[in-house]
C-alpha positions in Angstrom: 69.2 141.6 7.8 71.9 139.6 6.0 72.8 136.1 7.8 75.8 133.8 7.7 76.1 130.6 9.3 79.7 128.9 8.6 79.7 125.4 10.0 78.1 126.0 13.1 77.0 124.1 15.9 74.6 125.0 18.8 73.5 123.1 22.2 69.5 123.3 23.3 69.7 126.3 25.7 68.0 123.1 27.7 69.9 121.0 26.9 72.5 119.0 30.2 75.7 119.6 30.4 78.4 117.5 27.9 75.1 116.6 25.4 75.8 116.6 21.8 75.0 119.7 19.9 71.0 120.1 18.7 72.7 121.6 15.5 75.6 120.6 13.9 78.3 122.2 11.4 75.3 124.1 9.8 76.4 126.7 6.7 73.4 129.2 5.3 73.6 132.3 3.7 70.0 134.3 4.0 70.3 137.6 2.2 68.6 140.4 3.7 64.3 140.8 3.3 64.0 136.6 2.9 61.2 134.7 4.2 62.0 131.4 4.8 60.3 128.1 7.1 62.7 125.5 8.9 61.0 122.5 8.9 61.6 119.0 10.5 60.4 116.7 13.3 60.8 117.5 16.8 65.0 117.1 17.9 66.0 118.0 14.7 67.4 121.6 16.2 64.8 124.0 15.2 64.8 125.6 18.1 68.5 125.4 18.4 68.8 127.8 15.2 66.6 130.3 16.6 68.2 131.0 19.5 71.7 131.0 17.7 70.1 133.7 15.1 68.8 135.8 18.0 72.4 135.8 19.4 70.3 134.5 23.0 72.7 131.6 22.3 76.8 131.4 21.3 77.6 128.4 18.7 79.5 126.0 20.0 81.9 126.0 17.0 81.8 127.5 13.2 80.5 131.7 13.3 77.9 133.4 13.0 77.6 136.7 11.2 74.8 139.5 10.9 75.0 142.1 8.5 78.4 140.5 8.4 79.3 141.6 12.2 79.9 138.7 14.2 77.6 138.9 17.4 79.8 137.7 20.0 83.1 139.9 19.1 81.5 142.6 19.7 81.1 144.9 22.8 78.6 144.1 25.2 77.0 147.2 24.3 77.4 146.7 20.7 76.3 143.6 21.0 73.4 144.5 23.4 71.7 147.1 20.3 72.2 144.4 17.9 69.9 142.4 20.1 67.8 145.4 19.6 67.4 144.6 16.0 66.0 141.0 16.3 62.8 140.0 17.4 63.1 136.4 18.7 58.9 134.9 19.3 58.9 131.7 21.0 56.5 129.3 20.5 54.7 129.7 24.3 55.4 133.7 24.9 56.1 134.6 28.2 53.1 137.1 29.1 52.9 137.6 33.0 49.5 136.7 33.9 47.7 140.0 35.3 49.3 142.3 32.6 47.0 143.8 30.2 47.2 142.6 26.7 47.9 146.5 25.2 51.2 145.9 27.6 51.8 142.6 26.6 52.0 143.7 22.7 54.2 147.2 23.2 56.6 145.0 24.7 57.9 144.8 21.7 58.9 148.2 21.5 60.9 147.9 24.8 64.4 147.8 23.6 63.8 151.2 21.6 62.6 153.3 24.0 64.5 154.5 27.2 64.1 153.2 30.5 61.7 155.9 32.1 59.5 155.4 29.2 59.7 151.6 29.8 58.5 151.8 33.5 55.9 154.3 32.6 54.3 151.8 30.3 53.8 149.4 32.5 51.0 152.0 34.2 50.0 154.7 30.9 50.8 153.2 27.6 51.5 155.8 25.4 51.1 154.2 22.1 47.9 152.9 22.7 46.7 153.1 19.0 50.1 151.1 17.7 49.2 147.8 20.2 45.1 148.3 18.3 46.2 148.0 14.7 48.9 145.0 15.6 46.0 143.6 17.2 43.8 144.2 14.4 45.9 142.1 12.3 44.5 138.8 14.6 41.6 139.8 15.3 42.3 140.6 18.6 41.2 144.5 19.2 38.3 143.4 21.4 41.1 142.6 23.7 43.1 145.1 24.2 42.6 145.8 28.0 42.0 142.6 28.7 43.7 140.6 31.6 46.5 137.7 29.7 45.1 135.0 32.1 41.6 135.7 30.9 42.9 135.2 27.3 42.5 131.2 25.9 45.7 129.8 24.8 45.5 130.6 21.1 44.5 133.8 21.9 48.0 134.1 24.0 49.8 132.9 21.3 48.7 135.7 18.9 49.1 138.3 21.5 52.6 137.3 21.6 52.7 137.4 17.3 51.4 140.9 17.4 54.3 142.2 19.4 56.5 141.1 16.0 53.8 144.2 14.6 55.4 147.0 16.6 59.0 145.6 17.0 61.5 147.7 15.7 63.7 144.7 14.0 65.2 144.0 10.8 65.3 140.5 12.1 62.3 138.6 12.8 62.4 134.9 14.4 59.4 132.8 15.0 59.0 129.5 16.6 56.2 127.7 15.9 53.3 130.1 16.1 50.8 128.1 14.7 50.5 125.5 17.3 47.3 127.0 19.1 45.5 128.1 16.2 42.8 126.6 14.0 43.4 126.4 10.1 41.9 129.9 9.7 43.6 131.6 12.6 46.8 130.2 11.3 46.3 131.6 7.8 46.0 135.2 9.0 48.9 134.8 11.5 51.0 133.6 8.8 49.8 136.7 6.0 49.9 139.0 9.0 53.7 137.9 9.7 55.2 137.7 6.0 53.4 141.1 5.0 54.7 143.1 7.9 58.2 141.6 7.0 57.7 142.5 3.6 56.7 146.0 4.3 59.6 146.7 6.6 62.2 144.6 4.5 62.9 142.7 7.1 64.3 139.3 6.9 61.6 136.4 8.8 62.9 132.8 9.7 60.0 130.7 11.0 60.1 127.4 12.4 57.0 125.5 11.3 55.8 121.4 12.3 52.8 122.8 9.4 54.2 121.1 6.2 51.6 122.2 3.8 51.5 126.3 5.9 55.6 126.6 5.0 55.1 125.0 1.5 52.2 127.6 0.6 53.4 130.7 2.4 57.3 130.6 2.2 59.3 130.3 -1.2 62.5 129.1 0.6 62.2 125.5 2.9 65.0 124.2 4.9 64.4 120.7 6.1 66.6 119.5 9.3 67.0 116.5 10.9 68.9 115.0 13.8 70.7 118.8 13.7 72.0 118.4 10.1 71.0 120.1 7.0 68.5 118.2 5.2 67.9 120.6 2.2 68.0 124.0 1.0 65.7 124.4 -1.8 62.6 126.6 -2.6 59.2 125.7 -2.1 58.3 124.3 -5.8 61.3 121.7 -5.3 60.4 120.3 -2.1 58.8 117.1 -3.2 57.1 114.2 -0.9 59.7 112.0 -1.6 62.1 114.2 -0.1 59.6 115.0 2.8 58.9 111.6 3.3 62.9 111.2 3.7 63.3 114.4 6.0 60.3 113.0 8.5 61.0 109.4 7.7 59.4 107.4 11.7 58.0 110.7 12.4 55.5 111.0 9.1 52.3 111.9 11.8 54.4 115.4 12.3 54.6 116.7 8.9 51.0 117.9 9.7 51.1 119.8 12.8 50.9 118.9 16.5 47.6 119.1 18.5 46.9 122.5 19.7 49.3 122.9 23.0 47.2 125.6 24.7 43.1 125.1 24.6 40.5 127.6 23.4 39.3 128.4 27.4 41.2 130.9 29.4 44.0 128.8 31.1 44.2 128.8 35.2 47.6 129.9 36.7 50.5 128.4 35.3 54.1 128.4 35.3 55.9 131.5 33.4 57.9 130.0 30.2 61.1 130.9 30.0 62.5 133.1 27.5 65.9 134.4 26.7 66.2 138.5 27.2 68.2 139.9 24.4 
């Protein structure tokens, strides 16, 4: 999927009411089939971009375009299948608790299939084999009919990656999924993402606090900071002096944040919030 930004400005979905935009006057153009990493320290609008490419948020000023439509001229229901075609993964994915994981991953597939199918699902997945091989990719199978809340958190956090595996997009958006995951698990979840993106042609935006992941795994970086285009360059041109700029008072970032979630099944907790599409 092709993407435009022209000058374009987004609030936090969070964020209170009059606060400045998280991203401001922002202009990209992402052909179609691109892998690229956003990277930048915490406040610098991440997020914000995200949620303006998964149309779950309208810009504040400037346009968006995808596949040179622009989201929010369109009729709701146009709008509403064009949603169909993104996959928007936040960084915490909002898995109900007592769900089974082979649930949790053909979520994914919701927005394809009709509403009948949707319900019956929830009780006799029918696609049993398709939630397996994304869960093969993370090393995950042994779980299939496990219960979420007996998962660990980075466990959670790759359940949620392999719905991205049986998505039906031409879009895919991830926010930070490595921050529950050990070096190793983090390698695979990053292969796992960029090859099924390359296989479908899809395009894959990825926010990433993991300097040295985006820099080894992604030939196009964008560095923002304070919601304002730092950079645009590919990988081989990102040097440390510029990193050093784009994280200057926030250099401990440029390496990751401590895992969020811990490696032990988490006790009940409150459901994230997530913004349906």
């Amino acid at each position: 999927m092709k993407i435009t930004l022209q000058a374009c400005s987004g609030r936090h979905p969070a964020a209170r009411h009059g606060a400045p935009p998280a991203l401001r006057a922002l202009s990209l153009d992402v052909a179609a089939g691109e892998q690229i990493a956003v990277i930048g320290p915490s406040g610098a609008g991440k997020t914000t971009l995200l949620h303006l490419l998964a149309c779950a948020l309208a810009p504040s000023a400037g346009a968006l375009a995808l596949d040179d439509r622009y989201p929010w001229t369109l009729p709701r229901a146009d709008l509403h299948r064009l949603r169909g075609s993104l996959f928007l993964a936040p960084q915490v994915p909002p898995l109900p608790p007592r769900q089974r994981v082979v649930t949790a991953v053909l979520a994914g597939r919701l927005p394809h299939i009709g509403l009948g199918q949707s319900l019956r699902s929830l009780f006799y997945p029918s696609a049993i084999a398709m939630a397996d091989a994304a869960l093969a990719h993370f090393d995950l199978s042994d779980k299939l009919f496990e219960r979420v809340d007996r998962l660990s958190g980075g466990e959670r956090q790759r359940v949620g990656l392999a719905r991205a595996l049986v998505a039906e997009a031409s879009l895919f958006l991830v926010d930070e999924p490595l921050s529950a995951l050990d070096p190793m698990r983090a390698v695979q979840a990053i292969a796992a993402l960029t090859q099924a993106a390359r296989e479908r042609g899809a395009t894959l935006v990825t926010t990433l606090h993991h300097v040295e992941m985006a820099l080894a795994h992604f030939p196009r970086i964008i560095g923002l900071r304070e919601g304002e285009l730092a950079f645009d360059l590919p990988a081989a041109q990102v040097t440390p002096e510029r990193l050093r700029a784009l994280y200057a008072q926030h250099l401990d970032e440029m390496t990751g944040p401590a895992p969020v979630m811990t490696d032990t099944p988490a006790t009940a907790s409150p459901p994230a919030v997530m913004h349906c599409r």
